[in-house]
mmCIF entry with sequence, helices, sheets and N, C-alpha, C, O atoms, coordinates in Angstrom:
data_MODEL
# 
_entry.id   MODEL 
# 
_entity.id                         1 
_entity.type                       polymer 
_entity.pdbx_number_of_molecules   1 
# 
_entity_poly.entity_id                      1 
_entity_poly.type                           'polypeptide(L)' 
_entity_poly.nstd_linkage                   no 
_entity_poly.nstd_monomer                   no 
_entity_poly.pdbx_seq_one_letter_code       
;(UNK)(UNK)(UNK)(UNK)(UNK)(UNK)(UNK)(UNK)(UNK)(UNK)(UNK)(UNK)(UNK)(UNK)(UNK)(UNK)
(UNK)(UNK)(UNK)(UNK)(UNK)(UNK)(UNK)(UNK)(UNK)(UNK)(UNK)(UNK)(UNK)(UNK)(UNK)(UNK)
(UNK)(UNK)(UNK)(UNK)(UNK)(UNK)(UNK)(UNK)(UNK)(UNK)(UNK)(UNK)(UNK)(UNK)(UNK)(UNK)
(UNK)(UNK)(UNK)
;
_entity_poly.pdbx_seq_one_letter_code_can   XXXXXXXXXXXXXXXXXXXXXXXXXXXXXXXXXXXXXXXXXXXXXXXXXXX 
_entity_poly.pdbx_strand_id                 A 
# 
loop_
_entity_poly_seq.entity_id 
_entity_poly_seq.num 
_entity_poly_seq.mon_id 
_entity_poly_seq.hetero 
1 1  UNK n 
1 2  UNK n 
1 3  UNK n 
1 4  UNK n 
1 5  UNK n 
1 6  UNK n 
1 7  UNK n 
1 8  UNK n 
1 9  UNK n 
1 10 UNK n 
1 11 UNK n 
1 12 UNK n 
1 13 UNK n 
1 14 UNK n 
1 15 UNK n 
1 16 UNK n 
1 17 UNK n 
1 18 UNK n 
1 19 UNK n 
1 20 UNK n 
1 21 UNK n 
1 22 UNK n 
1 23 UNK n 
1 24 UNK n 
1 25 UNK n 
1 26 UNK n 
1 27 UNK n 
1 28 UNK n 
1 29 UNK n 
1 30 UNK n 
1 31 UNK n 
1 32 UNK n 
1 33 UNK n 
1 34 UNK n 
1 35 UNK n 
1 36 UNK n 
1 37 UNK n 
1 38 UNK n 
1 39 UNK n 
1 40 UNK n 
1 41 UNK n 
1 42 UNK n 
1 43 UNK n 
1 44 UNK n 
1 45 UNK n 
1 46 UNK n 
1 47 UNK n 
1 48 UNK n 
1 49 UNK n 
1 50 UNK n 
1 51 UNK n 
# 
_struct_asym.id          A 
_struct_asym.entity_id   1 
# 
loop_
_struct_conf.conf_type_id 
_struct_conf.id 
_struct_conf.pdbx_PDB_helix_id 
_struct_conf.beg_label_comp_id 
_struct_conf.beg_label_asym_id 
_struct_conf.beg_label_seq_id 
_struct_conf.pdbx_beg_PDB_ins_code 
_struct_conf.end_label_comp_id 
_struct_conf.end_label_asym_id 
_struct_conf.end_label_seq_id 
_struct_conf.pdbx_end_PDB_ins_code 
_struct_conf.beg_auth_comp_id 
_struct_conf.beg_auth_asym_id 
_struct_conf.beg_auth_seq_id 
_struct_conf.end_auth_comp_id 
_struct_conf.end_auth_asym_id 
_struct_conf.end_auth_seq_id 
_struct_conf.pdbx_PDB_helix_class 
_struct_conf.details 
_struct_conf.pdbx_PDB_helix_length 
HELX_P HELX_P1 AA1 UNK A 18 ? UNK A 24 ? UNK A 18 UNK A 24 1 ? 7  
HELX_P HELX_P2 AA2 UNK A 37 ? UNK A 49 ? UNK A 37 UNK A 49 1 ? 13 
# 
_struct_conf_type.id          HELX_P 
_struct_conf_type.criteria    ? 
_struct_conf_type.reference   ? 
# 
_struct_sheet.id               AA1 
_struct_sheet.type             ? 
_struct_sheet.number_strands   2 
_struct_sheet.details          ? 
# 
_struct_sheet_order.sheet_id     AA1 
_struct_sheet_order.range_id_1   1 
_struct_sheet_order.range_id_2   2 
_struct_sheet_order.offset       ? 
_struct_sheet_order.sense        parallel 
# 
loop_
_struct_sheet_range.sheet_id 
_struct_sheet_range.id 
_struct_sheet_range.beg_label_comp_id 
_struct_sheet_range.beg_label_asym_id 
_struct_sheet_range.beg_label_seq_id 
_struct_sheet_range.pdbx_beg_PDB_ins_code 
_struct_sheet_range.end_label_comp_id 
_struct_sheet_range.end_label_asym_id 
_struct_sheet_range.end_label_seq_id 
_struct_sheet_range.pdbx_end_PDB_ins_code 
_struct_sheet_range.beg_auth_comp_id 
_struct_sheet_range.beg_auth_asym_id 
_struct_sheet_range.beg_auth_seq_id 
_struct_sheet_range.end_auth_comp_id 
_struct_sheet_range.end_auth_asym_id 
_struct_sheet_range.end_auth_seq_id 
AA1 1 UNK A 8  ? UNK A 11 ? UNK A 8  UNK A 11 
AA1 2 UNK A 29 ? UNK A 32 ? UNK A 29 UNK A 32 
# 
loop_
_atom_site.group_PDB 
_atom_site.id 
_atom_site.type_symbol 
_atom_site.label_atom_id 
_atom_site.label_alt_id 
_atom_site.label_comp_id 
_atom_site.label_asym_id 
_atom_site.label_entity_id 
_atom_site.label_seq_id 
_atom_site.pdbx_PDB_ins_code 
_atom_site.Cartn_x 
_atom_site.Cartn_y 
_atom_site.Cartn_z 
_atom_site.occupancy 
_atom_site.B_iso_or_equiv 
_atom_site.pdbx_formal_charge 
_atom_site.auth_seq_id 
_atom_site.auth_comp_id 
_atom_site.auth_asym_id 
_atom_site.auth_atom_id 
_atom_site.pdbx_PDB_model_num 
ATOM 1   N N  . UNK A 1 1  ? 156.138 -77.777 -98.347 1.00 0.00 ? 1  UNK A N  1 
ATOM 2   C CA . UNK A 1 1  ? 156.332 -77.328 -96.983 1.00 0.00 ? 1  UNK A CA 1 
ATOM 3   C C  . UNK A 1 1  ? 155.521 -78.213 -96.046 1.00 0.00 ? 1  UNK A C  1 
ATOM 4   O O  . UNK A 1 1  ? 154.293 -78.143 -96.005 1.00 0.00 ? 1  UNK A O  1 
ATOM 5   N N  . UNK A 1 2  ? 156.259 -79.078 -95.267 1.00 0.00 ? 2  UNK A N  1 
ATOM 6   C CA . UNK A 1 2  ? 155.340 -79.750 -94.085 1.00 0.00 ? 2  UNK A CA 1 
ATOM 7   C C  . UNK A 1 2  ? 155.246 -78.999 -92.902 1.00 0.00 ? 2  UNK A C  1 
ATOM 8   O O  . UNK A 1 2  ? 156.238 -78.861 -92.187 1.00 0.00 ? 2  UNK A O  1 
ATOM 9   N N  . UNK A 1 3  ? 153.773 -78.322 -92.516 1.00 0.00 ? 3  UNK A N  1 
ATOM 10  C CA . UNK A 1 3  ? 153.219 -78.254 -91.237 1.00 0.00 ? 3  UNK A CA 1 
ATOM 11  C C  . UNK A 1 3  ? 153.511 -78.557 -90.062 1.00 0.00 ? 3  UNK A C  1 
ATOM 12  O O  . UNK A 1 3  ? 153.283 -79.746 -89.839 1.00 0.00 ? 3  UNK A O  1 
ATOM 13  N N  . UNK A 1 4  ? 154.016 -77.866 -88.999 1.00 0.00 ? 4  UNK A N  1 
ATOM 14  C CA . UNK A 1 4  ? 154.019 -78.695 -87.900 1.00 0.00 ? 4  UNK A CA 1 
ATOM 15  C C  . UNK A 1 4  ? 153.129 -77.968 -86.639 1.00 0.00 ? 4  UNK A C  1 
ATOM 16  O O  . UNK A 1 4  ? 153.125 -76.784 -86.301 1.00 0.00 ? 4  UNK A O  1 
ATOM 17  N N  . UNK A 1 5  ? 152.512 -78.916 -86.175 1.00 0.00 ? 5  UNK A N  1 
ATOM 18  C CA . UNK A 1 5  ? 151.390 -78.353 -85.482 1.00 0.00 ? 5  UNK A CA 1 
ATOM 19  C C  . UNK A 1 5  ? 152.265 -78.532 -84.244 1.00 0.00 ? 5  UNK A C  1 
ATOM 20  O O  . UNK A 1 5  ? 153.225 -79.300 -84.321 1.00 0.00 ? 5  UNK A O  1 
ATOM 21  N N  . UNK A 1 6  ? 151.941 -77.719 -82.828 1.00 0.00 ? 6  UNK A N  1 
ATOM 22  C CA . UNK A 1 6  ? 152.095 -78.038 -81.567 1.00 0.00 ? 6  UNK A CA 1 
ATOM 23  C C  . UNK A 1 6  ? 151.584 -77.905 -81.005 1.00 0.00 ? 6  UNK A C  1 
ATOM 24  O O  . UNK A 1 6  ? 150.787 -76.971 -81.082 1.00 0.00 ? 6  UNK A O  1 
ATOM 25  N N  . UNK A 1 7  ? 151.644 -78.996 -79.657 1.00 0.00 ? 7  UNK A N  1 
ATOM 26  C CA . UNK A 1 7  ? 150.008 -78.846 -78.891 1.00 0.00 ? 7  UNK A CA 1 
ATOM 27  C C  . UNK A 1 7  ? 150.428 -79.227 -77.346 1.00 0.00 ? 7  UNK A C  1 
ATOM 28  O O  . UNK A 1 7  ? 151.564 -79.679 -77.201 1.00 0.00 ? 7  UNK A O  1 
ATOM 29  N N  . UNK A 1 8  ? 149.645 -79.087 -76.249 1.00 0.00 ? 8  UNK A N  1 
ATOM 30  C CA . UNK A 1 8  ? 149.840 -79.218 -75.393 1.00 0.00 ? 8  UNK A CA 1 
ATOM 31  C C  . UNK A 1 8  ? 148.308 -79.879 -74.585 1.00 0.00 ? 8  UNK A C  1 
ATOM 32  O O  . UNK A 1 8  ? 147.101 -79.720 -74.766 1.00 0.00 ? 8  UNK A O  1 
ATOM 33  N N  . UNK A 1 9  ? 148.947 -80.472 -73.878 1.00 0.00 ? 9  UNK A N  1 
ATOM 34  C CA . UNK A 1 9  ? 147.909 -81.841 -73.238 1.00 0.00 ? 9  UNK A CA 1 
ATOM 35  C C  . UNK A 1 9  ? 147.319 -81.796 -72.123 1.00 0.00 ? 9  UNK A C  1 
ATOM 36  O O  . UNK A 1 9  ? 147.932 -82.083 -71.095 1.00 0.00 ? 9  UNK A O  1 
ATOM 37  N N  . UNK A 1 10 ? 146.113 -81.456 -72.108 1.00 0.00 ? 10 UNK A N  1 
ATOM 38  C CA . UNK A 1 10 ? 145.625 -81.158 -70.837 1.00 0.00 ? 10 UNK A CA 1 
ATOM 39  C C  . UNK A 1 10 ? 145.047 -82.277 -69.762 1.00 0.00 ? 10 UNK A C  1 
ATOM 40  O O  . UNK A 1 10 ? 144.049 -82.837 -70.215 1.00 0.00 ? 10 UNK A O  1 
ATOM 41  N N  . UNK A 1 11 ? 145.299 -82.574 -68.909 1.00 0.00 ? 11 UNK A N  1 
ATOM 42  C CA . UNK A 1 11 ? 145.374 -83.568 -67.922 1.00 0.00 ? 11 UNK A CA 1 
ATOM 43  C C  . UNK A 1 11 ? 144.341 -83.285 -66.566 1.00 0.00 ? 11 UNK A C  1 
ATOM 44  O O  . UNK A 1 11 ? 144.287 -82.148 -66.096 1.00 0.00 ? 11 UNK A O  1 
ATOM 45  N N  . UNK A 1 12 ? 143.595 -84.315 -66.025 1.00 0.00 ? 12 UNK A N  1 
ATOM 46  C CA . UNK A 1 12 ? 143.442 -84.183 -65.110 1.00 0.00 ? 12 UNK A CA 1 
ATOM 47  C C  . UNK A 1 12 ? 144.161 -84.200 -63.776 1.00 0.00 ? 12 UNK A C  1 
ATOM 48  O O  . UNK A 1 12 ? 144.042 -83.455 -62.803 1.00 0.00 ? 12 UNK A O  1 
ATOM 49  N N  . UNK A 1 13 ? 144.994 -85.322 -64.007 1.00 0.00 ? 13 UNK A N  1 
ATOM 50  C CA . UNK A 1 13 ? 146.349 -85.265 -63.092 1.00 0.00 ? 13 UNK A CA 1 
ATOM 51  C C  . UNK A 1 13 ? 147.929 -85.615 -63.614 1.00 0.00 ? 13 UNK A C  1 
ATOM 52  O O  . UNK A 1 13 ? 147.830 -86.717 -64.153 1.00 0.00 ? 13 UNK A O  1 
ATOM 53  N N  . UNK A 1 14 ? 148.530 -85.423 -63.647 1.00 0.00 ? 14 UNK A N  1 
ATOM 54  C CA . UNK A 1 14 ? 149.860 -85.361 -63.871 1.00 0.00 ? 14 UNK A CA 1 
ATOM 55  C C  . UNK A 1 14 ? 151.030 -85.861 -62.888 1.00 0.00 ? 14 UNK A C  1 
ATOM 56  O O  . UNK A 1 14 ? 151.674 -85.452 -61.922 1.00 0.00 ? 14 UNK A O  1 
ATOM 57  N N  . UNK A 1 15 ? 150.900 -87.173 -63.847 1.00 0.00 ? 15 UNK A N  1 
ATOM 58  C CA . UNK A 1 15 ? 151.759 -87.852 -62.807 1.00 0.00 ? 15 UNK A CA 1 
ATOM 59  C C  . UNK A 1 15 ? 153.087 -88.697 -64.181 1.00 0.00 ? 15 UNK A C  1 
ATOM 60  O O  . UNK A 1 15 ? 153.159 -88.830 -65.402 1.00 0.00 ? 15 UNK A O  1 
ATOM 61  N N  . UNK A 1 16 ? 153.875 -89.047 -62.982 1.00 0.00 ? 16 UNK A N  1 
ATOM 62  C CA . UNK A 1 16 ? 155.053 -89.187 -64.335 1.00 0.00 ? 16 UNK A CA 1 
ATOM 63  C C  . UNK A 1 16 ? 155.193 -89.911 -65.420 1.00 0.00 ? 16 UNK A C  1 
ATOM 64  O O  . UNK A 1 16 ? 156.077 -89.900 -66.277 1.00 0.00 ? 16 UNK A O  1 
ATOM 65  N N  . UNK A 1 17 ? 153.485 -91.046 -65.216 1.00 0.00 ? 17 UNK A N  1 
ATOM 66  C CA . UNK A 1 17 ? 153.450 -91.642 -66.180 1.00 0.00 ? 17 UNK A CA 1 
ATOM 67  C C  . UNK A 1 17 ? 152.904 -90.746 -67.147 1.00 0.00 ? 17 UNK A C  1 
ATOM 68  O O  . UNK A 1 17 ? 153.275 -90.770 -68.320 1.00 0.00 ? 17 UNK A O  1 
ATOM 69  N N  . UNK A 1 18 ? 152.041 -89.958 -66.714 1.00 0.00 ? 18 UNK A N  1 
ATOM 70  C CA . UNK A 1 18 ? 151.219 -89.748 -67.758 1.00 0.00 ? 18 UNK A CA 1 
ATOM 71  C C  . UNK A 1 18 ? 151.705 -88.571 -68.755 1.00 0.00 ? 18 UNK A C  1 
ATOM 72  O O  . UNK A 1 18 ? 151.352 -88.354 -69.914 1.00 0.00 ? 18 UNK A O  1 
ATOM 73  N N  . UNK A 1 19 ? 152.675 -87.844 -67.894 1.00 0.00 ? 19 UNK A N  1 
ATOM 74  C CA . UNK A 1 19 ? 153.995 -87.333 -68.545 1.00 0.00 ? 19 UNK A CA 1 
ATOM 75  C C  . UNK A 1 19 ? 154.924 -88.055 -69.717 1.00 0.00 ? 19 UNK A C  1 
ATOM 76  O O  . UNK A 1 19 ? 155.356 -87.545 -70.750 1.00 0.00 ? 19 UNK A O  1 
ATOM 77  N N  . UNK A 1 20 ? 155.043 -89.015 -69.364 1.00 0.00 ? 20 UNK A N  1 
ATOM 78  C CA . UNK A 1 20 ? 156.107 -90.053 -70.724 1.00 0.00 ? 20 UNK A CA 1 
ATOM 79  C C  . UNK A 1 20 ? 155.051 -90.238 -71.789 1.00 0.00 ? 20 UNK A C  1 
ATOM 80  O O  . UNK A 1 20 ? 155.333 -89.853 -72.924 1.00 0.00 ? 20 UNK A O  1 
ATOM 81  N N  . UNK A 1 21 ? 153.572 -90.916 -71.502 1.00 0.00 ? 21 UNK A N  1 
ATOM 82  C CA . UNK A 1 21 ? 152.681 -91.391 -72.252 1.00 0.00 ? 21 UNK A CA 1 
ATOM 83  C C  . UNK A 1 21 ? 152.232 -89.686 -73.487 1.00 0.00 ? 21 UNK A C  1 
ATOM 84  O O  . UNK A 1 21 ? 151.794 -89.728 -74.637 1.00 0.00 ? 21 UNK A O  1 
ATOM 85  N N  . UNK A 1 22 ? 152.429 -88.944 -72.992 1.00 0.00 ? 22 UNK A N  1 
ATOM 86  C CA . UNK A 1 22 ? 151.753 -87.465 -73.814 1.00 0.00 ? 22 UNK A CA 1 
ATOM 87  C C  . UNK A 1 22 ? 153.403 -86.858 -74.557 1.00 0.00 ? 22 UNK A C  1 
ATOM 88  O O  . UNK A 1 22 ? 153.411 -86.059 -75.493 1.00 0.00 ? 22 UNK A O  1 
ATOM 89  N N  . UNK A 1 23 ? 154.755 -87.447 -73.895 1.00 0.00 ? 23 UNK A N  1 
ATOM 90  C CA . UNK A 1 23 ? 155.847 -87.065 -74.664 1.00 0.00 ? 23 UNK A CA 1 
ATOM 91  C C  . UNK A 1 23 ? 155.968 -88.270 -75.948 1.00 0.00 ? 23 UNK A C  1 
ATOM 92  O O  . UNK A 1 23 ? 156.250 -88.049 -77.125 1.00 0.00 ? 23 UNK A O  1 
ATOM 93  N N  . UNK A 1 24 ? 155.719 -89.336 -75.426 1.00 0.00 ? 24 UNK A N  1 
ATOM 94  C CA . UNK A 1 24 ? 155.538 -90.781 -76.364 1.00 0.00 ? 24 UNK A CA 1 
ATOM 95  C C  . UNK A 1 24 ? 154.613 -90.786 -77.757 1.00 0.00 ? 24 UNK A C  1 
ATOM 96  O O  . UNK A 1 24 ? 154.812 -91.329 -78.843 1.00 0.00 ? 24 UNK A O  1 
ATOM 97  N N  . UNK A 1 25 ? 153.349 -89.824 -77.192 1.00 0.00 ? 25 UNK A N  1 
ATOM 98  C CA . UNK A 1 25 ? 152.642 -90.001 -78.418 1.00 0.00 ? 25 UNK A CA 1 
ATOM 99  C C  . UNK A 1 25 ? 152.526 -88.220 -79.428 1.00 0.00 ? 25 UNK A C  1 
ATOM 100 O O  . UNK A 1 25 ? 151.570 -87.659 -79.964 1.00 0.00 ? 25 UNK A O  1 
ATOM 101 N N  . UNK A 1 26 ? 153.761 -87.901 -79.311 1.00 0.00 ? 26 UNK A N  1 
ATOM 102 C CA . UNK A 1 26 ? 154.079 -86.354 -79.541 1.00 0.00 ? 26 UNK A CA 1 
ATOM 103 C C  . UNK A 1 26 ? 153.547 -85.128 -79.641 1.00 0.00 ? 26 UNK A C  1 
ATOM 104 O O  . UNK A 1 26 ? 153.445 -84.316 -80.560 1.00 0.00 ? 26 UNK A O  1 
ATOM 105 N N  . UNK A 1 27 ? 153.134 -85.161 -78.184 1.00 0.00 ? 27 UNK A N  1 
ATOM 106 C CA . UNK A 1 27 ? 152.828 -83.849 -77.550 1.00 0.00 ? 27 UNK A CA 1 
ATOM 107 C C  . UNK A 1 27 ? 153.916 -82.941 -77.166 1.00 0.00 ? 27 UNK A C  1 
ATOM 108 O O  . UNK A 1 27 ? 155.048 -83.418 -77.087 1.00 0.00 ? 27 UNK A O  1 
ATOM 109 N N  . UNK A 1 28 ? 153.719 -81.638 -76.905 1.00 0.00 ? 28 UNK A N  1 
ATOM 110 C CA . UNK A 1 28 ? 154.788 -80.668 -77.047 1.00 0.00 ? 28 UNK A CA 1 
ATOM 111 C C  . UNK A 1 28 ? 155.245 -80.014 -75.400 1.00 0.00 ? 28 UNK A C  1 
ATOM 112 O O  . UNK A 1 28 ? 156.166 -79.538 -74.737 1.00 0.00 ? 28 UNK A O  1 
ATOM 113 N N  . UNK A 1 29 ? 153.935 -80.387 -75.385 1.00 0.00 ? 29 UNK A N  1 
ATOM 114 C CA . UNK A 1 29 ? 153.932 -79.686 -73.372 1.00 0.00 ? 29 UNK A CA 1 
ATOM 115 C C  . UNK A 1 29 ? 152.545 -80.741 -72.614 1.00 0.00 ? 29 UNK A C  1 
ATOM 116 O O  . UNK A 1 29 ? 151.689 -81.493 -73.079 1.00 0.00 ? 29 UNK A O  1 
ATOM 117 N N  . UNK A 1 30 ? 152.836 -80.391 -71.578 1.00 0.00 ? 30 UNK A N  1 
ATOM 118 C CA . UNK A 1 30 ? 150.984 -80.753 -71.033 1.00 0.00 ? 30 UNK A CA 1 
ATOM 119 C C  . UNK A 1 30 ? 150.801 -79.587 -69.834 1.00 0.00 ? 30 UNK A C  1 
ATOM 120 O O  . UNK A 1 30 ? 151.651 -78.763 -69.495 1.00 0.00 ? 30 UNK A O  1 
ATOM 121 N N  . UNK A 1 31 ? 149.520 -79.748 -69.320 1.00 0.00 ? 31 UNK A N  1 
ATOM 122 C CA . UNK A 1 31 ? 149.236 -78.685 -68.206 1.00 0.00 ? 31 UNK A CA 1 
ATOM 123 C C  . UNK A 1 31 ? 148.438 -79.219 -67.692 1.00 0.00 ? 31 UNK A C  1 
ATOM 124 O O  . UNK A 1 31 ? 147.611 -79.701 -68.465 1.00 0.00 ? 31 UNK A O  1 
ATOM 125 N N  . UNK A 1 32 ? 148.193 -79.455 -66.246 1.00 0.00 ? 32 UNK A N  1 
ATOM 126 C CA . UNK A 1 32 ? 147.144 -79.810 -65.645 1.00 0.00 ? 32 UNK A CA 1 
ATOM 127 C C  . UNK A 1 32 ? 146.069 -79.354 -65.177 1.00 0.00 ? 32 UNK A C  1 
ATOM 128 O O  . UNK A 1 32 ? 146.361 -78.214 -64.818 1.00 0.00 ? 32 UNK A O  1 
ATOM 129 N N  . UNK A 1 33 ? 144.327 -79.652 -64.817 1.00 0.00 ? 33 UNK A N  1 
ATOM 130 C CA . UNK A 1 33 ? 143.621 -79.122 -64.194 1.00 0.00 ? 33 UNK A CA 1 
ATOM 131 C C  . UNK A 1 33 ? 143.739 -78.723 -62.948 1.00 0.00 ? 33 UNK A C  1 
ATOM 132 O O  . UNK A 1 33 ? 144.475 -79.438 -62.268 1.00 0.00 ? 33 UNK A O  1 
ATOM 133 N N  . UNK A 1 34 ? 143.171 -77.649 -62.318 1.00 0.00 ? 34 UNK A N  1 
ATOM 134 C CA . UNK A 1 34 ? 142.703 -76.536 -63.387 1.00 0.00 ? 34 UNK A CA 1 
ATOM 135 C C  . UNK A 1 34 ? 143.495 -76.133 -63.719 1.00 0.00 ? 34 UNK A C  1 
ATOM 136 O O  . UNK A 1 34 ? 144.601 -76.508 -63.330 1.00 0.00 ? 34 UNK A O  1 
ATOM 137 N N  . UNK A 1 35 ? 143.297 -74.939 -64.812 1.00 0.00 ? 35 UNK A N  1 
ATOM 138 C CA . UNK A 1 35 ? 143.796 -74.191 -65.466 1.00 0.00 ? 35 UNK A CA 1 
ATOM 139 C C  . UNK A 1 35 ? 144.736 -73.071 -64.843 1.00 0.00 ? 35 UNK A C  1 
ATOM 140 O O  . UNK A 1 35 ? 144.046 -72.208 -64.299 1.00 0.00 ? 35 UNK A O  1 
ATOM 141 N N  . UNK A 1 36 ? 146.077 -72.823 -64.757 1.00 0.00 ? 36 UNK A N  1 
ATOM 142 C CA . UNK A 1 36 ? 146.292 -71.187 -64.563 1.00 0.00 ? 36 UNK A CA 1 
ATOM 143 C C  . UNK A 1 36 ? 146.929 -70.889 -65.902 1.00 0.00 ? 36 UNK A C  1 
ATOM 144 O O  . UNK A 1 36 ? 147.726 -71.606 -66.508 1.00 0.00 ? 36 UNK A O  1 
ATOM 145 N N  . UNK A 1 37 ? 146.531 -69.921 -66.201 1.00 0.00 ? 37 UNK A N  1 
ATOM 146 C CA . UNK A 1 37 ? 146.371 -69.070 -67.264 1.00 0.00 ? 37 UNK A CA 1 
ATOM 147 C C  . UNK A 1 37 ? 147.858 -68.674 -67.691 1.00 0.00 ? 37 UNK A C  1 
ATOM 148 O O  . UNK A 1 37 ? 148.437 -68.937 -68.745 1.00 0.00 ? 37 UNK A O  1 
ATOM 149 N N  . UNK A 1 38 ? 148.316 -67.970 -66.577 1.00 0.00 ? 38 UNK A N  1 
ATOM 150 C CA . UNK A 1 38 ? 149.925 -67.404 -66.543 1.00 0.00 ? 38 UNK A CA 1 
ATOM 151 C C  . UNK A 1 38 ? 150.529 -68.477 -67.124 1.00 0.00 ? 38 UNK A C  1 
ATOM 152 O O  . UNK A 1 38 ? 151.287 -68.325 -68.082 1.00 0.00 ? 38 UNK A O  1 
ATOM 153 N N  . UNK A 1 39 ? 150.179 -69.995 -66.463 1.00 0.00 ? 39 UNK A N  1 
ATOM 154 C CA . UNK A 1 39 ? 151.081 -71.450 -67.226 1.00 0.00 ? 39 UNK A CA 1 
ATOM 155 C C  . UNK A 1 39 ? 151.318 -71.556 -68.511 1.00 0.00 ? 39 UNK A C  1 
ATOM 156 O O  . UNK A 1 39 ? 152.384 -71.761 -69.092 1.00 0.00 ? 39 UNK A O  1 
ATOM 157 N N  . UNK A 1 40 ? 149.949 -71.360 -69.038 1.00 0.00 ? 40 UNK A N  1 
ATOM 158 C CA . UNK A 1 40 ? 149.245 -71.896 -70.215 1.00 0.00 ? 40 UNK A CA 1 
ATOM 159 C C  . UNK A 1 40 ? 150.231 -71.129 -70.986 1.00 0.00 ? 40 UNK A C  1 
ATOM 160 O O  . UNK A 1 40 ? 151.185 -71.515 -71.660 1.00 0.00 ? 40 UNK A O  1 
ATOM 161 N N  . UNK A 1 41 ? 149.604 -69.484 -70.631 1.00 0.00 ? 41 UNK A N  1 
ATOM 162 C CA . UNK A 1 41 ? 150.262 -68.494 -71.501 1.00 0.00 ? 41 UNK A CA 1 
ATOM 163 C C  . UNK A 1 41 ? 151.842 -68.656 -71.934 1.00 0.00 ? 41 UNK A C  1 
ATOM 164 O O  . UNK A 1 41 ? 152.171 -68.481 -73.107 1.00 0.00 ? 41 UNK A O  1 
ATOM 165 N N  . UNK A 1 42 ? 152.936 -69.048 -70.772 1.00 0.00 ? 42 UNK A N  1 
ATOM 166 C CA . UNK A 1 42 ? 154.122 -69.185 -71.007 1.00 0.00 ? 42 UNK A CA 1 
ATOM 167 C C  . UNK A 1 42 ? 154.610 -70.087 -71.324 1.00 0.00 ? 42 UNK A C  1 
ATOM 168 O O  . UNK A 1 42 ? 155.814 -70.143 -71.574 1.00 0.00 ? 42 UNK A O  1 
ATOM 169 N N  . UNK A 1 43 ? 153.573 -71.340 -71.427 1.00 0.00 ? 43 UNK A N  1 
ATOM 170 C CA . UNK A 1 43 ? 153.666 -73.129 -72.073 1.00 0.00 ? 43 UNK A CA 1 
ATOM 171 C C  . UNK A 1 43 ? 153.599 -72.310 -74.092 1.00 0.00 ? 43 UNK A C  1 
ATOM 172 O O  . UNK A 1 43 ? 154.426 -72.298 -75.004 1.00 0.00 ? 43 UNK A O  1 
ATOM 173 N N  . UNK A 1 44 ? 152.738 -71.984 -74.007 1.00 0.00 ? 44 UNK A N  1 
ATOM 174 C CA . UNK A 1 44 ? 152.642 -70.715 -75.470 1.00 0.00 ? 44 UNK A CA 1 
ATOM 175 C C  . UNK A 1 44 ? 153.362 -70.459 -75.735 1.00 0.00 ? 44 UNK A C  1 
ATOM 176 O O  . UNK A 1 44 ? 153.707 -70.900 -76.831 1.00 0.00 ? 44 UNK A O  1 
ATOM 177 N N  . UNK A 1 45 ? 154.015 -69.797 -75.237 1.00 0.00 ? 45 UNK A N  1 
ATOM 178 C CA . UNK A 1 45 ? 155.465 -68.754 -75.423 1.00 0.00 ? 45 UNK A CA 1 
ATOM 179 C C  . UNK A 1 45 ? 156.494 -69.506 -75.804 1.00 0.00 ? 45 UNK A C  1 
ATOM 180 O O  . UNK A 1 45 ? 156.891 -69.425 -76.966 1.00 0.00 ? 45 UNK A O  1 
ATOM 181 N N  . UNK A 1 46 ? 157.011 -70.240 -75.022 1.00 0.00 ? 46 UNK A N  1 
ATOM 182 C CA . UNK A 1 46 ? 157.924 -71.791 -74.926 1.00 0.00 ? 46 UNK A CA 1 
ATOM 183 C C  . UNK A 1 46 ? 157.872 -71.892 -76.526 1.00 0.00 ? 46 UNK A C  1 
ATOM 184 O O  . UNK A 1 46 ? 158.725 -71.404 -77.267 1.00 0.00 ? 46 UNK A O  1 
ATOM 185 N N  . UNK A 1 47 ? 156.571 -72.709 -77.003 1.00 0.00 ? 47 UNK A N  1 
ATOM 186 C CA . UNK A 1 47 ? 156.467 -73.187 -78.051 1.00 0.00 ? 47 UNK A CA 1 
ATOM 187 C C  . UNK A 1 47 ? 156.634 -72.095 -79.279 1.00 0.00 ? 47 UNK A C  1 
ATOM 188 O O  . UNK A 1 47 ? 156.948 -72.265 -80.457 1.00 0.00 ? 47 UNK A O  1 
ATOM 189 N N  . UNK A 1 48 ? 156.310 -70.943 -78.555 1.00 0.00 ? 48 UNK A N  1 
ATOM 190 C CA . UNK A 1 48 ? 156.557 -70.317 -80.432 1.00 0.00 ? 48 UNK A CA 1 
ATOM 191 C C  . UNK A 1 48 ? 158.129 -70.327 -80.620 1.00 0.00 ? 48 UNK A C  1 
ATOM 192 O O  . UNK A 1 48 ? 158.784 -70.971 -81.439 1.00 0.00 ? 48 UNK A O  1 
ATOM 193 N N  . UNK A 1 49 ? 158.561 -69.447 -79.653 1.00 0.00 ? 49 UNK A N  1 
ATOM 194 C CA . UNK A 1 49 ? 160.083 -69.271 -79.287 1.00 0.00 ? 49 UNK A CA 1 
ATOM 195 C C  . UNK A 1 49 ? 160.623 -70.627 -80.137 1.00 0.00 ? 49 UNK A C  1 
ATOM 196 O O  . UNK A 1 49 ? 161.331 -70.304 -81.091 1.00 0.00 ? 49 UNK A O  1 
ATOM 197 N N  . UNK A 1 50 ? 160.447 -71.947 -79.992 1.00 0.00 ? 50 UNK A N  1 
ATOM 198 C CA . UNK A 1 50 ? 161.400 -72.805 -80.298 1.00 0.00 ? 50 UNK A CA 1 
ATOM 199 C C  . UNK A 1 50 ? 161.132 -72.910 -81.744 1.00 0.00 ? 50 UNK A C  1 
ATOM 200 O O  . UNK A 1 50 ? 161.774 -73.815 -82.278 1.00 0.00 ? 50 UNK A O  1 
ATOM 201 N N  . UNK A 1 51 ? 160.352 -72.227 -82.535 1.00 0.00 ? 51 UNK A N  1 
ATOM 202 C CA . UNK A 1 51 ? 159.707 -72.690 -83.726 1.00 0.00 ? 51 UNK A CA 1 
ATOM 203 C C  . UNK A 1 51 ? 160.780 -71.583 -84.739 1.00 0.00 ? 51 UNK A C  1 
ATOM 204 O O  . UNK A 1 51 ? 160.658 -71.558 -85.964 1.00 0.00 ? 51 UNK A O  1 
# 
């Protein structure tokens, strides 16, 4: 059974490069600083759902 981890990329700013560069090196989501929680939580959700 291979593992698959998913993760999401936390950024100071988010801009469209840095968007391609975190899909390029296979990240699942990203979110930027600061934090809202509600995001995070439903960036979460997203990911189990597709699993």
């Amino acid at each position: 059974m291979k593992l698959q981890i998913s993760t999401i990329a936390l950024t100071a700013d988010v801009n469209t490069a840095d968007v391609e560069k975190c899909k390029a090196i296979g990240m699942n989501n990203y979110i930027s600083k600061p934090i809202d929680k509600k995001l995070l939580y439903h960036k979460i959700l997203e990911l189990l759902k597709s699993k």
